[in-house]
N, C-alpha and C positions, 0 to 999 in steps of 0.2 A: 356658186357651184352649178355645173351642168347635171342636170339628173340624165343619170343613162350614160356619162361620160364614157366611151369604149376605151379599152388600155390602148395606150401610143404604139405599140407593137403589133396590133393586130387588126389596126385602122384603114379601111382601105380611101378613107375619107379623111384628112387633116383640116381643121378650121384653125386659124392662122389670126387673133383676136389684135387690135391695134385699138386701144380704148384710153381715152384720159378722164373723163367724167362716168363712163361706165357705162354709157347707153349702146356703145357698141356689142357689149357682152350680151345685152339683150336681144338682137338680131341677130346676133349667134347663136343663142339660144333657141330661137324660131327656126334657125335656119339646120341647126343638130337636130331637132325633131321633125321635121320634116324629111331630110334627108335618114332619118333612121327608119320613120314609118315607111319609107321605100325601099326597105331593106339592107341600108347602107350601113356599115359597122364606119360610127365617128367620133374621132376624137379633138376636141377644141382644148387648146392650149397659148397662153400670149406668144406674140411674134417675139419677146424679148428672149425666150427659151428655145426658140428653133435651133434643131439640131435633123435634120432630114436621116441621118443614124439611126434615132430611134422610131423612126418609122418606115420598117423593112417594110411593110404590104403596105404601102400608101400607093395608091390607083391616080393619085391627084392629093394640091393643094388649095387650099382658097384665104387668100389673105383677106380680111376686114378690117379696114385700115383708115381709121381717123388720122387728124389733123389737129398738131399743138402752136397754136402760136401762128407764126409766121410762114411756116413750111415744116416744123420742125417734125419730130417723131413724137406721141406720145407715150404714157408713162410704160403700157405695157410692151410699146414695141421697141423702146429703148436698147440702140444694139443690134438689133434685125441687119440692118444695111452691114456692119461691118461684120457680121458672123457669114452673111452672103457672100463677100466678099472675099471671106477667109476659105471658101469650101476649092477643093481643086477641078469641081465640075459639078454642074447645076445638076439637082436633082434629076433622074429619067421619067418622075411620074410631071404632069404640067400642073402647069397653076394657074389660077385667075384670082384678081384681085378688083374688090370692088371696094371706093372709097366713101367716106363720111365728112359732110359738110355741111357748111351753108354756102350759099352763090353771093352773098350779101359782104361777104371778107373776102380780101384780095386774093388770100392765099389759099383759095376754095381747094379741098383735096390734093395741093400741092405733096404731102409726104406719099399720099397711095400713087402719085402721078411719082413718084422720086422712088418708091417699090416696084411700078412696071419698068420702070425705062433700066433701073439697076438690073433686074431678072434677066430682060430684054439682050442688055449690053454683054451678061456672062452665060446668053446661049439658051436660058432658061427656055421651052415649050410655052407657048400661051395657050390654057385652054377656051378663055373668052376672051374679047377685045377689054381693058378698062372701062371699067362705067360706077357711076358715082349715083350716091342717096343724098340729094338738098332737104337740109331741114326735119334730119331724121322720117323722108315721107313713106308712109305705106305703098305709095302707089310706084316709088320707083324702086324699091325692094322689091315689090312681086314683079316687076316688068323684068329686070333683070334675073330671078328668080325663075320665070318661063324662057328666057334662055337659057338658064345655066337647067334648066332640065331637055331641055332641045336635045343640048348638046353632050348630055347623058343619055338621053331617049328614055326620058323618065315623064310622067305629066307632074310635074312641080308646081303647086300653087303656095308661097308662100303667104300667108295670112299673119303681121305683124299687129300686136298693140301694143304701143309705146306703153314704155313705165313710167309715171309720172314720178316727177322727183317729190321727196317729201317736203312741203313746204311751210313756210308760217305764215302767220296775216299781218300785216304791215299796217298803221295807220297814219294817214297823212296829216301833218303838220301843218305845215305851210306852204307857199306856191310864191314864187317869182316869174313875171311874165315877161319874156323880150322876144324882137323880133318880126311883130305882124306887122308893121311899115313894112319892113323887106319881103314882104310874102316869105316868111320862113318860122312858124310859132316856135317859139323854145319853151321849156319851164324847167326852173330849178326845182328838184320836190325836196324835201325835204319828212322824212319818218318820223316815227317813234322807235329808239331801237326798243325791239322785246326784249323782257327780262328773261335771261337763260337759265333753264334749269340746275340745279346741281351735278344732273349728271353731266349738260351742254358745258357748266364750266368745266370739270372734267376730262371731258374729251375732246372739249372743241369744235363739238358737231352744232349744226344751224349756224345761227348770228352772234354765238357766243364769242368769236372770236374774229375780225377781219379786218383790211389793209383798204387804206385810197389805194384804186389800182386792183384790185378783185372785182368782180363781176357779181355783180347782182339779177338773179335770172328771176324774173317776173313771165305769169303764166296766165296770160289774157284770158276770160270771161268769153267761153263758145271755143274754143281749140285747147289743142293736146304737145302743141310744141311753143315752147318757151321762147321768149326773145332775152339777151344778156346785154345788159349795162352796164360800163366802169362806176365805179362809188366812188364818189367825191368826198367820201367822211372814212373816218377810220374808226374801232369801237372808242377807242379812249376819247373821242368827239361827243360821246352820250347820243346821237341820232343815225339815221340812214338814210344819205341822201344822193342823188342821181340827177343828172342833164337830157330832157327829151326835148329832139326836136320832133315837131310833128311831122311824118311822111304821108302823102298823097295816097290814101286808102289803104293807109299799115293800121292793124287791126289794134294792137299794143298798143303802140303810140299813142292811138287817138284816144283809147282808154285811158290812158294814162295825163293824156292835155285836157281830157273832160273831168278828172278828178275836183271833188274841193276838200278842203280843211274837213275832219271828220271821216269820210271816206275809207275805204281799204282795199288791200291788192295780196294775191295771195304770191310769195317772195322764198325763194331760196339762195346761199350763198357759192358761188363758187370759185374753188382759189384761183388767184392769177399770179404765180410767186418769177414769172417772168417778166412783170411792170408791174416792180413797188420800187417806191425811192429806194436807192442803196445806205448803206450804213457808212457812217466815216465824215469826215470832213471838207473833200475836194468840190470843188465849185458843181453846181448840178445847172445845166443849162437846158429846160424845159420849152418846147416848141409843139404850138398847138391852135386848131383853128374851130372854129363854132361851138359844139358839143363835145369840143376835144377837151376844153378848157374844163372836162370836169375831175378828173383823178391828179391832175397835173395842182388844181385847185388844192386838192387835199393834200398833197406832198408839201405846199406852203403851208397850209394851216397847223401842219403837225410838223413843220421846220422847227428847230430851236439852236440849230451850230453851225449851219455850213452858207456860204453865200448862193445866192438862187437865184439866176437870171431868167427871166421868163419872155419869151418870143409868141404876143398870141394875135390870130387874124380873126378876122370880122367882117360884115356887110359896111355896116354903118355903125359909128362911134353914138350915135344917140337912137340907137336900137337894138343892137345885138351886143351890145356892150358886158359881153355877162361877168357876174362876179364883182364891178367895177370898185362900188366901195368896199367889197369886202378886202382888194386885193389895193388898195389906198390905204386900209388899215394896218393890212400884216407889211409894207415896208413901212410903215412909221413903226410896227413893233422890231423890225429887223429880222423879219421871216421873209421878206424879199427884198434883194438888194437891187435890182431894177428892172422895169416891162419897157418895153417895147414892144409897141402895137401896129398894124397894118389894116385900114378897109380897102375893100375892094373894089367898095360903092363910089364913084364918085368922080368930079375932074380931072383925079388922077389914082386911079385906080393902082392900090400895091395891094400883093400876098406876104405870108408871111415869111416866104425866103428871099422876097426883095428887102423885108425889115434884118435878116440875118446879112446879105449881103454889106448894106448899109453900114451894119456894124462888124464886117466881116474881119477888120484888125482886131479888135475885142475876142471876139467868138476864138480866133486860132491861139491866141496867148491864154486864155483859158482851157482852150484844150491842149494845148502843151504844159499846161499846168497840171493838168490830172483830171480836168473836168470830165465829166461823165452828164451825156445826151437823152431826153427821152423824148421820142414824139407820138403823139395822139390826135386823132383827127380823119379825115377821107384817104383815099388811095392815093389821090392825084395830088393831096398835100404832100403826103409823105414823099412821095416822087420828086416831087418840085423840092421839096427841103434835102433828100440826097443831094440833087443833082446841085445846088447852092452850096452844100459844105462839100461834098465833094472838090466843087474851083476853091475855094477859101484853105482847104487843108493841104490841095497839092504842091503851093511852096514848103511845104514842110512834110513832105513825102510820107503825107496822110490819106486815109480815103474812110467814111462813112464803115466799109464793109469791114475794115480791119478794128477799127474802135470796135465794132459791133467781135472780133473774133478776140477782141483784148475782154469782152466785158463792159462796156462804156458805152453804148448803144443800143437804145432801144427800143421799140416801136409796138404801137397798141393801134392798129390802123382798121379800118371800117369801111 
């Protein structure tokens, strides 16, 4: 709840909330009291509820607007675009819209970028240019915060402190090392899951409940914004375990590659219910490269019915080889029915959409079969693996994008 919420009627201020995890609500939060203590009557409300109707005295709007997924909307703006869509003329008061990200994902404030240009297209007034918060940062809220008072003729100094998520403590298990030949450290961690409470079983709140393919958000020792990992275990697995590679003075990472056995990390869960295996029986065709191979890992380990082909790339086969017996075990149990691998490193360097091309007769009779896509891994993989099935589908008057509008496609990219 907003303390001080002003009724939607009498708002000469609209805040306009676009939140999937909820950290957005909180910068609306700072951003209603600030704007109130300047005498502003405001009312904050999600984007999914806009109805510009009930706000006869709005002076202005201001949309704050996260990013789910890949471009998508998230939970509370769900429907925004198309009620926009539906109005017969943009509202008369303007709007500005500032977005929520990281710069780290491809699809960095892609929906708030997909809210201006929509406003834009039917006419809407802009009262700021777009501009976007990396990493939930204090510093680019208040920059943006003394224009948006500029341009009020207000002195606006927004003063944000993130909320930290509630988290648990984590201890580590075990470690697998791959990698330092290629100048690229990985480690497989591997947890203890904690024991949930009875109200956690209950509710489902913390570790009580989650998927390979959920996001595990670890909150590095010295900072206040979390970094988010896919989980390569699922609970019925009894652990909780993650793929780091180390990045070149990422603060996370390196805490997390300096770990050993014993050790702990402070860990909260967050869903990802838009890359988990699907339910059913149709062939599942898994494509993934370095540190991708880790939720795609768990999707095998917790297979027991349907065939599983898996596509994964690598530096070098006797270095970065991750997973390697575990993933020699599950097809001798029939949790995967075949890999196909590609390095990069070497006389003849392949990716892994020259290892999909190769088997590009395979890959289309499976997905005329029913098979269903997921890929995990960098940008420029994911890129390269459209553009692969893209040529392999178009004898059969397929594309990547429409699998993806069927449900059959889906991408966790980095």
């Amino acid at each position: 709840r907003i303390r001080g919420n002003a009724p939607a009627a009498r708002a000469d201020t609209v805040l306009l909330v676009g939140s999937e995890g909820g950290t957005t609500w909180g910068f609306a939060a700072t951003l209603h009291a600030a704007l109130t203590a300047a005498g502003h009557s405001v009312h904050v409300a999600p984007m999914a509820g806009f109805d510009p109707a009930r706000h006869p005295q709005a002076a202005r709007f201001i949309a704050l607007a996260a990013t789910y997924g890949d471009g998508a909307a998230p939970s509370s703006a769900k429907g925004f675009l198309d009620r926009l869509a539906q109005l017969d003329r943009a509202p008369a008061a303007p709007l500005a819209v500032l977005g929520f990200g990281d710069r780290g994902f491809p699809a960095y404030c892609a929906y708030a970028e997909a809210v201006a240009e929509a406003a834009r297209a039917r006419g809407w007034t802009q009262l700021l240019p777009l501009a976007t918060v990396d990493r939930q940062s204090p510093q680019d809220f208040a920059r943006w915060g003394r224009d948006l008072g500029q341009a009020l003729g207000l002195p606006i100094e927004l003063v944000h402190q993130p909320v930290l998520p509630r988290t648990e403590t984590l201890r580590l298990l075990s470690r697998r090392d791959y990698g330092a030949e290629v100048q690229a450290p990985t480690v497989i961690l591997r947890f203890a899951r904690p024991r949930p409470t009875p109200w956690q079983r209950l509710t489902g709140q913390g570790l009580a409940r989650y998927r390979a393919g959920d996001l595990l958000g670890i909150l590095p020792k010295g900072s206040a914004v979390p970094r988010l990992y896919s989980l390569a275990s699922g609970a019925g697995d009894g652990f909780v375990e993650i793929v780091v590679r180390k990045q070149p003075g990422g603060l996370c990472s390196g805490q997390l590659c300096d770990l050993a056995p014993g050790d702990s990390v402070a860990a909260f869960l967050r869903p990802n219910p838009g890359f988990r295996a699907p339910r059913g029986r149709s062939p599942l065709i898994l494509i993934g490269a370095g540190t991708g191979i880790g939720p795609l890992a768990g999707f095998i380990r917790g297979n027991r019915r349907r065939p599983v082909h898996l596509f994964f790339g690598m530096r070098k086969e006797d270095s970065d080889f991750l997973y390697r017996e575990d993933l020699a075990h599950w097809q001798e149990q029939g949790r995967l029915a075949r890999l196909s691998t590609a390095q990069s490193r070497g006389p003849q360097p392949h990716y892994v959409q020259d290892a999909l091309r190769r088997d590009a007769v395979e890959v289309a009779a499976l997905i005329r079969q029913g098979a269903q896509v997921m890929v995990c891994g960098g940008r420029d993989m994911a890129a390269g693996v459209r553009a692969a099935l893209a040529e392999i589908l178009a004898p059969a008057g397929l594309t990547p994008a429409l699998l993806k509008a069927q449900g059959r496609y889906a991408e966790d990219v980095f």
